[in-house]
C-alpha positions as CSV (number, residue, x, y, z in Angstrom):
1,X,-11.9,-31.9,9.2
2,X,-11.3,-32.8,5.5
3,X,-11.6,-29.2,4.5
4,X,-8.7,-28.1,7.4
5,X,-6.7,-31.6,5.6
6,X,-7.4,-30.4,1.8
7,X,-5.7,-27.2,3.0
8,X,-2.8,-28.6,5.0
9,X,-2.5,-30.8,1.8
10,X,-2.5,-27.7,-0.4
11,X,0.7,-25.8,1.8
12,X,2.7,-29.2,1.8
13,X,2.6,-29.0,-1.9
14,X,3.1,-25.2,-2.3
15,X,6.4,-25.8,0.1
16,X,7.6,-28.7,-2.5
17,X,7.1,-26.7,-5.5
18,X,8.4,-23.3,-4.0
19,X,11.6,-25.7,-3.0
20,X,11.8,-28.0,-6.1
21,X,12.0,-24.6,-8.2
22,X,14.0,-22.9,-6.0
23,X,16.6,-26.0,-6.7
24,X,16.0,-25.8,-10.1
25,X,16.7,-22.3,-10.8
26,X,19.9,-22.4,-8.7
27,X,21.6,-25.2,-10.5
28,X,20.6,-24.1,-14.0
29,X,22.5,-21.1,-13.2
30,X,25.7,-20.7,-15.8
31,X,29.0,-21.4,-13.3
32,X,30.5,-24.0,-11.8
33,X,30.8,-23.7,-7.6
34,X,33.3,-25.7,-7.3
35,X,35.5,-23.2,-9.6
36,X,34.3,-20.7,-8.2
37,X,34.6,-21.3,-4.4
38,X,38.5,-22.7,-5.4
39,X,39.2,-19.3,-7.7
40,X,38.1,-16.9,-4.8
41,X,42.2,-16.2,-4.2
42,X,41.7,-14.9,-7.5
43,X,44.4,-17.2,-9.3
44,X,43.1,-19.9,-11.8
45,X,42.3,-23.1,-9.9
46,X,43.3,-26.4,-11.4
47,X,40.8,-28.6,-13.0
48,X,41.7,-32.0,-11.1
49,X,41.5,-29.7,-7.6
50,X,37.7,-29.0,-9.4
51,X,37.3,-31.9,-10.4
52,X,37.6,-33.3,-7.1
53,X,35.9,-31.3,-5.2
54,X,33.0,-31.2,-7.5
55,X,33.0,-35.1,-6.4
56,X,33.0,-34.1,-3.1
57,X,30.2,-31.9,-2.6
58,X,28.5,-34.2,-5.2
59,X,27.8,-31.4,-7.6
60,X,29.2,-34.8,-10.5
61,X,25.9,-36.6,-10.6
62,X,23.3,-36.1,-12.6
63,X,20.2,-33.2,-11.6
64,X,18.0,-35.8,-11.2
65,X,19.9,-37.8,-8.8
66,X,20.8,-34.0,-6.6
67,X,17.2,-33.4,-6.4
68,X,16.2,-36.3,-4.9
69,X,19.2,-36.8,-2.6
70,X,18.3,-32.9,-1.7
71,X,14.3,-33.4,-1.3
72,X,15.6,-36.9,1.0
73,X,17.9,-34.5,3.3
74,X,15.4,-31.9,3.5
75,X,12.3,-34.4,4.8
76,X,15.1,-35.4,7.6
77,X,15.5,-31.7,8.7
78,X,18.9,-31.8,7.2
79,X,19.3,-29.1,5.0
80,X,23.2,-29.9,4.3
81,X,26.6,-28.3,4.6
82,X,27.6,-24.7,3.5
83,X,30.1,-24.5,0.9
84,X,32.0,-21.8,2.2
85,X,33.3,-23.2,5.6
86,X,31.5,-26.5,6.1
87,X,29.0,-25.7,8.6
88,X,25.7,-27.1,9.3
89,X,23.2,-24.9,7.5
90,X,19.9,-25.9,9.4
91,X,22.2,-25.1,12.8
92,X,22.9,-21.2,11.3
93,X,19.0,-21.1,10.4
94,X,18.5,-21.7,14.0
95,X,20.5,-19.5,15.4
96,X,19.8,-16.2,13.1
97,X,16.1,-17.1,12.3
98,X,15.1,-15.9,16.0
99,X,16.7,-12.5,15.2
100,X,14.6,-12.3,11.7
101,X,11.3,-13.6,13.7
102,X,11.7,-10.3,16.3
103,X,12.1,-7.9,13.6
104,X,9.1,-8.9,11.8
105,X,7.2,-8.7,15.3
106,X,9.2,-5.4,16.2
107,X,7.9,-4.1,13.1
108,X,4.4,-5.2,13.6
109,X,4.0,-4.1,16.8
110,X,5.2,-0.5,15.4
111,X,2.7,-0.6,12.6
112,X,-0.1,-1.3,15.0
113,X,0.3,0.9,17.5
114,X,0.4,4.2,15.4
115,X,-1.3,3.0,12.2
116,X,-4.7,2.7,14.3
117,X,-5.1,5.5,16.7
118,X,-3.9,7.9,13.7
119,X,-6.2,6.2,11.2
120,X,-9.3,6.2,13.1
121,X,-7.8,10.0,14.1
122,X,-8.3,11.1,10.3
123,X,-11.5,9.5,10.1
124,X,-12.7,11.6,13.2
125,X,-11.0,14.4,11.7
126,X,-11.9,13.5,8.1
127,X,-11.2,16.6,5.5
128,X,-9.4,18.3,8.1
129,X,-5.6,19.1,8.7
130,X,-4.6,16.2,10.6
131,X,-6.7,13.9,8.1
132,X,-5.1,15.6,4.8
133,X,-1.1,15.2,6.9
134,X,-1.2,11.8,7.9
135,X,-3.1,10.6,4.3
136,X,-0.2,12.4,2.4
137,X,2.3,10.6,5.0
138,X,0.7,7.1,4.6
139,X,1.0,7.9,1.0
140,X,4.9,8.3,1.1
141,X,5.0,5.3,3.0
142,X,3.7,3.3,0.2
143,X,5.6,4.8,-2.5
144,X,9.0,4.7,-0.6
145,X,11.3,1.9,-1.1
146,X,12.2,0.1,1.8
147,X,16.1,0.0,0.7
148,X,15.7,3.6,0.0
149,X,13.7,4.2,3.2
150,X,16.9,2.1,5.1
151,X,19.0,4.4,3.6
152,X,17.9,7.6,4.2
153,X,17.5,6.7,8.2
154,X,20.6,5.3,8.1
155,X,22.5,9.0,6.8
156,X,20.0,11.2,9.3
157,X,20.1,9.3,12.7
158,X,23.6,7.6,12.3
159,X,25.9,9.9,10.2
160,X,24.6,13.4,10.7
161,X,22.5,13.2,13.6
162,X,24.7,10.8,15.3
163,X,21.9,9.5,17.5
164,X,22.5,5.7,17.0
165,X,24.6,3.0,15.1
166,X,24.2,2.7,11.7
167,X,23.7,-1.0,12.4
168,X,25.1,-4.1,13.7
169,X,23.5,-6.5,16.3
170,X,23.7,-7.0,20.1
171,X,22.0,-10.5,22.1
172,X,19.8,-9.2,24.3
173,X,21.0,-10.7,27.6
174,X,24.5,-8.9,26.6
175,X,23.1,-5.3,26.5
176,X,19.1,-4.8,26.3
177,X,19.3,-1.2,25.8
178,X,22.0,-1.8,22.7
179,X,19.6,-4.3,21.8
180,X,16.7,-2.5,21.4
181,X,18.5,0.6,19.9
182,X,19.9,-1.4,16.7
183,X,16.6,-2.7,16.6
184,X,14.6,0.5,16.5
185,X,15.8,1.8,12.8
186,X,15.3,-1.5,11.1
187,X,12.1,-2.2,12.5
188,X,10.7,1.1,11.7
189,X,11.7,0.9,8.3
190,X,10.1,-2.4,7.5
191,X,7.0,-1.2,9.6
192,X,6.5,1.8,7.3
193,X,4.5,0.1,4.8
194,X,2.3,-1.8,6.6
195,X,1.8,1.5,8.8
196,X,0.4,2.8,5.4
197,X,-1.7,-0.1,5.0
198,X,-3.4,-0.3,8.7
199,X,-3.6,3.9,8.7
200,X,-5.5,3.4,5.3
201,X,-8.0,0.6,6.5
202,X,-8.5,1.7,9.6
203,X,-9.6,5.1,8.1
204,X,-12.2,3.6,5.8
205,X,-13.4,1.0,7.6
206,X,-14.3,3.7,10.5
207,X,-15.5,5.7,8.4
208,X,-18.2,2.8,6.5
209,X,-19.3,2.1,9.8
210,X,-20.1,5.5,11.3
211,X,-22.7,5.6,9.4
212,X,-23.9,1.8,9.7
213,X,-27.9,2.3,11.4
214,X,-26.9,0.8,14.9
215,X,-24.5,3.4,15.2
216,X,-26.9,5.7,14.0
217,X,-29.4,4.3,16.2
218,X,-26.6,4.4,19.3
219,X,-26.6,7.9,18.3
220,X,-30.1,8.7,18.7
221,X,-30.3,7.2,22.3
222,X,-27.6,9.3,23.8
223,X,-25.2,7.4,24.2
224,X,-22.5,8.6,24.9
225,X,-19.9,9.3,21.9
226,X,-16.6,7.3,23.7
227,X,-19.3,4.6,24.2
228,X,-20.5,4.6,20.7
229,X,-16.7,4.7,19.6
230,X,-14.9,1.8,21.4
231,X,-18.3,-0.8,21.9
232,X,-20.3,0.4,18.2
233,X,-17.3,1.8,16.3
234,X,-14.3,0.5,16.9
235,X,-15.5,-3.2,17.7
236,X,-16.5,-3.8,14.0
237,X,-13.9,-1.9,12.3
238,X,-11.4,-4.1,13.2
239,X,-12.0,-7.3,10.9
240,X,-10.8,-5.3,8.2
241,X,-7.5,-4.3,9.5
242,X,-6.8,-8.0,11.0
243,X,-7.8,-9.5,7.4
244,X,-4.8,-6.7,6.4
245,X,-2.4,-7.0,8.8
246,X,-2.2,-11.4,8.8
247,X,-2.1,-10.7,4.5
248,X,0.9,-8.2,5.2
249,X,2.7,-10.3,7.6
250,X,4.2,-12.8,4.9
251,X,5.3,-9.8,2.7
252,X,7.3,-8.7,5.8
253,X,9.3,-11.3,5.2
254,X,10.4,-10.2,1.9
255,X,11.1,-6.7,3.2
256,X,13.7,-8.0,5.6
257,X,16.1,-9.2,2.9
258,X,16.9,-5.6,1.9
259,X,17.0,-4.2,5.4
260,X,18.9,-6.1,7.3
261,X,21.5,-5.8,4.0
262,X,21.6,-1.9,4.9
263,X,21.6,-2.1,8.4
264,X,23.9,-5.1,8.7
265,X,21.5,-7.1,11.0
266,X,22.4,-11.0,10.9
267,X,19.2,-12.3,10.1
268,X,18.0,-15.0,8.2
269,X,17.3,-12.9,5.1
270,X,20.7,-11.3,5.8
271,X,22.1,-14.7,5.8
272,X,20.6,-15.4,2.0
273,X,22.2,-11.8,0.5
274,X,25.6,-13.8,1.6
275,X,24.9,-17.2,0.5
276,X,23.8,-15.7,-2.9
277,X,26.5,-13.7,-3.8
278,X,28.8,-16.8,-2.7
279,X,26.5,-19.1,-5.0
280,X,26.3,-21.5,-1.8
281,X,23.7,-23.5,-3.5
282,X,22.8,-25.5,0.6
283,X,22.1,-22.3,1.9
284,X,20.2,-20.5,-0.5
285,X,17.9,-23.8,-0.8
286,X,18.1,-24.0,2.9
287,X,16.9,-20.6,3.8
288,X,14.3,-19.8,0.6
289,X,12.5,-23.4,1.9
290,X,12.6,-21.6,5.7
291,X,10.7,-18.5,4.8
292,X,8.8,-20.6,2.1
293,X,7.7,-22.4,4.8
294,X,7.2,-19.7,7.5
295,X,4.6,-17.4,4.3
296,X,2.5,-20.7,4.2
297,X,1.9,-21.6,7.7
298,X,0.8,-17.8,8.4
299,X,-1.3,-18.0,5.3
300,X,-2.7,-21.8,6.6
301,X,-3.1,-20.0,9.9
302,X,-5.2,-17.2,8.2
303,X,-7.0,-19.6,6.2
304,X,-8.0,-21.9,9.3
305,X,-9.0,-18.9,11.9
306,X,-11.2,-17.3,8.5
307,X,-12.8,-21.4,8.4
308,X,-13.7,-21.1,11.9
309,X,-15.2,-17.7,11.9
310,X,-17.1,-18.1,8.4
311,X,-18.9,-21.8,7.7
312,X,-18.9,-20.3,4.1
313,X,-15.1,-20.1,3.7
314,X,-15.0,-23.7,4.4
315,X,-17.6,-24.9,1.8
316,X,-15.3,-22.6,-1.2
């Protein structure tokens, strides 16, 4: 129990930090948003209109005295008003972080599904064709930008090949097929690098334990070789790729700001490309402490199944 506290205790603190910079950095930024959300007309606002509304979003005080009124509104779930039209910030995290949350699974769920039957497929295989095509593949995947990656789908399957939308966003209880159509293109671009990642692992960690004794000794009984692939092979090969796919989980998170910016999805991260360009200082705080928050609970997660598995993990 005090080991599962010390590391609850250790994410609580990595959330203030992450946020308490996050603050930081945003208000030591040159520019004044007050002048600059009265100037967006393009004319020259007047200093008392800034003046005022400086007062009134409370931007006047001193950093010290922001801070801790921020850190007091955060605690209470209130993650304040957005400069740009008033509205409450936690209630737009609401609504688009669902949207954010089923990309990340979408993409997930596509990384699985081929990365493991095609790795453990090139370890069967290994030297041959199939082996050499899909290492050369997983390869690309990891050197490819996602933005780049976004991109290129978005000129094949939307403007030439005119399969799909180039992007956009549709509820799913309006039109599931429209749904999971806009879906498909940004999830499979995010999904692309951790496909790499669970086609590599998979591969290796097959092919280390082919050639562990039991499966050896499976071997020499005659058993037969599905038997010794799903109950011998398969079985242990595994805790490698689930170490690898919870670790890859969190960076998914990062991948999303740039795709749904191609693909126009109104996610969360789509949400922060907008509130950054507008220096909306609530928003930006709002949503970085949001997927701050979201990258150490799955890392706590991690951390806690690992405890319970391995007694040794607990005593580090």
């Amino acid at each position: 129990m005090a080991w599962v506290l010390k590391r609850i205790g250790i994410s609580l603190l990595l959330v203030w930090v992450v946020a308490s910079i996050v603050f930081l950095a945003i208000h030591l930024v040159p520019g004044d948003p007050a002048e600059l959300l009265l100037s967006q007309g393009g004319a020259a606002p007047d200093q008392a209109a800034v003046d005022q509304l400086r007062e009134q979003l409370g931007l006047d005080r001193p950093l010290m005295a922001q801070y801790l009124r921020s850190l007091g509104e955060v605690v209470r779930g209130d993650l304040g008003e957005s400069l740009q039209d008033g509205s409450s910030v936690t209630g737009e995290i609401v609504r688009r972080l669902p949207r954010t949350l089923e990309l990340i699974a979408a993409a997930a769920l596509l990384a699985l599904i081929t990365g493991l039957p095609l790795g453990m497929l090139a370890a069967l295989r290994r030297g041959g064709i199939a082996d050499r095509l899909l290492s050369i593949i997983s390869a690309a995947g990891l050197a490819l930008p996602v933005f780049v990656l976004g991109t290129l789908m978005v000129l094949l399957f939307a403007q030439t090949l005119h399969w799909v939308s180039a992007g956009g966003y549709v509820p799913l209880a309006q039109a599931p097929g429209k749904h999971f159509t806009l879906l498909a293109m940004p999830a499979a671009a995010i999904a692309t690098g951790l496909f790499s990642a669970v086609f590599r692992i998979t591969r290796a960690s097959v092919l280390d334990v082919s050639w562990r004794d039991y499966v050896r000794t499976a071997r020499a009984k005659g058993l037969s070789r599905h038997r010794i692939l799903t109950r011998h092979i398969l079985r242990n090969a595994l805790m490698p790729v689930v170490t690898v796919v919870a670790l890859h989980l969190g960076t998914l998170l990062g991948g999303t700001v740039l795709v749904e910016y191609v693909f126009n999805y109104p996610g969360l991260s789509g949400m922060l490309v907008d509130a950054v360009n507008a220096r909306d200082y609530p928003e930006v705080q709002g949503v970085v402490l949001v997927i701050s928050v979201l990258f150490v609970t799955l890392n706590l997660a991690v951390d806690l199944i690992y405890g319970a598995l391995d007694p040794q993990v607990r005593n580090s």
